[in-house]
C-alpha positions in Angstrom: 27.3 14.3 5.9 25.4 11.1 6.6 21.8 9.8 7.3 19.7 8.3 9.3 20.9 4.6 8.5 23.8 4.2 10.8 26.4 1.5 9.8 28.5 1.3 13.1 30.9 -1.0 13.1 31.1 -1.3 9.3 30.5 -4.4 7.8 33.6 -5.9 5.8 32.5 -4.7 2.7 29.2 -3.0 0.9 26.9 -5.2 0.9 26.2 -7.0 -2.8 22.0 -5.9 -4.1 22.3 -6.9 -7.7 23.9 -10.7 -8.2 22.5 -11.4 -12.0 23.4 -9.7 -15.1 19.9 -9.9 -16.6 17.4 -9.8 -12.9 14.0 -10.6 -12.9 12.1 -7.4 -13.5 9.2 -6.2 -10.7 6.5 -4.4 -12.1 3.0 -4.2 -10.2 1.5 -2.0 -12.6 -2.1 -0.4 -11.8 -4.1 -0.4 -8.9 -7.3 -1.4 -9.3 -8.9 -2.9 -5.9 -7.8 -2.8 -2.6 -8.3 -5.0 0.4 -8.8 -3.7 4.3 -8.6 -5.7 7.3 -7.4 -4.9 11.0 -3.9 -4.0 11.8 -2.0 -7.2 12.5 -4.0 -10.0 10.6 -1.7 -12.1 8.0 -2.3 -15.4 6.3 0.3 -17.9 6.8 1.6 -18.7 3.6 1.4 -17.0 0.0 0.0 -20.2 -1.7 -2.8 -19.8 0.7 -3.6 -16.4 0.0 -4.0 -17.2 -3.6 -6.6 -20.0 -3.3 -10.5 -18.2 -3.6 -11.7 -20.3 -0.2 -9.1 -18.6 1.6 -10.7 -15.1 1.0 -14.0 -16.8 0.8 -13.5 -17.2 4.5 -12.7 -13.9 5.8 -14.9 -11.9 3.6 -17.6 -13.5 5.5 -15.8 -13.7 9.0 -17.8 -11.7 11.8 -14.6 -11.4 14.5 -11.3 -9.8 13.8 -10.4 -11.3 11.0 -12.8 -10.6 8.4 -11.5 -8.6 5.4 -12.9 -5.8 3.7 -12.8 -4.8 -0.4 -13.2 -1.6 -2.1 -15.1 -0.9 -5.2 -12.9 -0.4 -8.5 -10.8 2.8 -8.0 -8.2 4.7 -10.0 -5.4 6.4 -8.9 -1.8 6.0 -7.2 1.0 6.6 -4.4 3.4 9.2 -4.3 6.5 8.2 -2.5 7.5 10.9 0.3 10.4 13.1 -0.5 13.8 13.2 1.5 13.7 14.4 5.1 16.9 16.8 5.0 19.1 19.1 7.4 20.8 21.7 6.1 21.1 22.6 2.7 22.3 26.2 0.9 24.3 28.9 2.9 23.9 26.0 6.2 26.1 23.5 5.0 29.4 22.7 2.9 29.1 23.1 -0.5 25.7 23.2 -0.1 24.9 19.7 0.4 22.6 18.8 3.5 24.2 17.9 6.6 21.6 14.6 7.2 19.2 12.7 5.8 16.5 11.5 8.1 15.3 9.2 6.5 11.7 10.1 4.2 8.2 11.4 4.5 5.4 9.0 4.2 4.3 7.9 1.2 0.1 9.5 -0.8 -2.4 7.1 -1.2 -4.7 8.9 -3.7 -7.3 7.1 -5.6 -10.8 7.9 -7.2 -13.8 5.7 -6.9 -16.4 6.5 -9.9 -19.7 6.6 -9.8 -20.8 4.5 -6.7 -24.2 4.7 -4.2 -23.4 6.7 -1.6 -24.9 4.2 0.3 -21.9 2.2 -0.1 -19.1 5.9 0.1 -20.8 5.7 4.1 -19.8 2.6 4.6 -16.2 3.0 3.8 -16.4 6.2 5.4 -16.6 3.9 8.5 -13.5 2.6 8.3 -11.7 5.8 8.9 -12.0 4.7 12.8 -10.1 1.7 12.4 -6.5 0.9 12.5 -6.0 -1.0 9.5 -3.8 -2.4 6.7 -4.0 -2.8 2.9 -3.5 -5.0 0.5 -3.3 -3.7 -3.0 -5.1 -5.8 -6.4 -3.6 -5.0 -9.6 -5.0 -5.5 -13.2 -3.6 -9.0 -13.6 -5.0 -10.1 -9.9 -2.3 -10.0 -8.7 -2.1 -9.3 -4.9 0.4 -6.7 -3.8 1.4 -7.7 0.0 3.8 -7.0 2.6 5.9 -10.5 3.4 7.6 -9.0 6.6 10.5 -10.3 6.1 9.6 -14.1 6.4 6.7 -15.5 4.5 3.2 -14.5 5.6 1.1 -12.8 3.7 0.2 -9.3 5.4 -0.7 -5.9 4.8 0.8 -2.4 5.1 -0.2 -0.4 8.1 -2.2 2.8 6.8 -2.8 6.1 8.4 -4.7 8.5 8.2 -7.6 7.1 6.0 -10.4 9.5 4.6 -13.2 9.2 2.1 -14.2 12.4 0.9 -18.0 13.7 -0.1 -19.5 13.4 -3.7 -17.8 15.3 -6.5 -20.3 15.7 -9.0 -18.5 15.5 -13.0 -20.3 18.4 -14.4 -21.3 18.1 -18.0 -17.9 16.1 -19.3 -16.8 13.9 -16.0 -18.3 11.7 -13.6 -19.1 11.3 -10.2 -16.7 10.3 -8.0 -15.2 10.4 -4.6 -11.7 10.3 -3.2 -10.3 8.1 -1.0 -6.7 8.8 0.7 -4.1 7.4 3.3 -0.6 7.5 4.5 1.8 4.8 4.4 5.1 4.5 6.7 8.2 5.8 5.1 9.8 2.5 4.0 6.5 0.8 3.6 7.7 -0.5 0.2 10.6 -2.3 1.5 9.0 -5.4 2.4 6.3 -5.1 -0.9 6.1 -8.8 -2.5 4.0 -9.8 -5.7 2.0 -13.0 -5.5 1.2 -14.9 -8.9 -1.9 -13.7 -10.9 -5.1 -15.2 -9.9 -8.6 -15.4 -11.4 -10.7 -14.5 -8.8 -8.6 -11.3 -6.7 -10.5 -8.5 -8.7 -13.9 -10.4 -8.5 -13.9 -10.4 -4.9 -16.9 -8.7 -3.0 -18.1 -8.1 0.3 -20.5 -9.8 1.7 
């Protein structure tokens, strides 16, 4: 039995993950705005990305580098399940034989009541390859540091806005927008400080 992380030659000894008694705790809470822009683009530094000018700037960029941001939205991402072989009657005791690793994390989220004017537009973006950068209630950015310490997004796949959904006598209009994330997306997620400006940010 074994997966698809290989640990060949061993290290010395399993690696330490928690060093504190009492950690800092991580929570990134709801999503309420995200932020498009091509695949690839990052801003060099966190304390950059968390200065309005900075955003200023790409929101009004006409080249590769200008940044799109959705309305207010609702929803949330389901992490993919285990990728497994074997199982049951196939294996020992019933346990699989391999993990492969996981199936890509949902992206589901609801955007209420908007012009479809502005649902085309975003339908638009479904051609491009693109990553996201996710606004929380407290504006703070949720970003992907790569391993070093740019600011950057997560690749995303698969993006679709669907047609109107009209709410009927008790709901409301909305549409839905989904996309794909890599399986391990979330290993390189990173929380900036809260700002003032993130969930006041338009496009121009």
């Amino acid at each position: 039995m074994g997966s698809l992380t290989t640990c060949c030659p061993k290290a010395t000894y399993i690696a330490s993950a928690v060093t504190a008694l009492y950690p800092c705790k991580h929570e990134f809470g709801q999503i309420k705005k995200m932020i498009f822009w091509r695949r690839g683009q990052t801003i060099a530094s966190v304390a950059t990305a968390i200065i309005s000018t900075t955003w200023t700037t790409l929101l009004t960029a006409t080249d590769d580098t200008k940044a799109v941001v959705t309305p207010f939205l609702s929803g949330k991402i389901t992490p993919g399940e285990p990728r497994e072989t074997g199982g049951g009657n196939e294996s020992v005791d019933g346990i699989p034989d391999l993990v492969n690793g996981n199936a890509p994390s949902v992206a589901e989220f609801t955007v209420k009541q908007w012009d479809q004017d502005v649902i085309t537009i975003l339908k638009g973006w479904g051609c491009e390859n693109l990553d996201v950068i996710f606004i929380n209630e407290n504006g703070q950015f949720g970003y992907s540091d790569a391993g070093a310490t740019t600011f950057g997004g997560f690749p995303v796949g698969s993006l679709s806005i669907g047609d109107l959904e009209l709410g009927d006598f008790d709901g409301a209009d909305g549409n839905k927008l989904k996309f794909y994330l890599r399986s391990n997306w979330s290993d390189t997620f990173e929380m900036s400080a809260a700002t003032a400006f993130a969930l006041t940010l338009v496009n121009t």
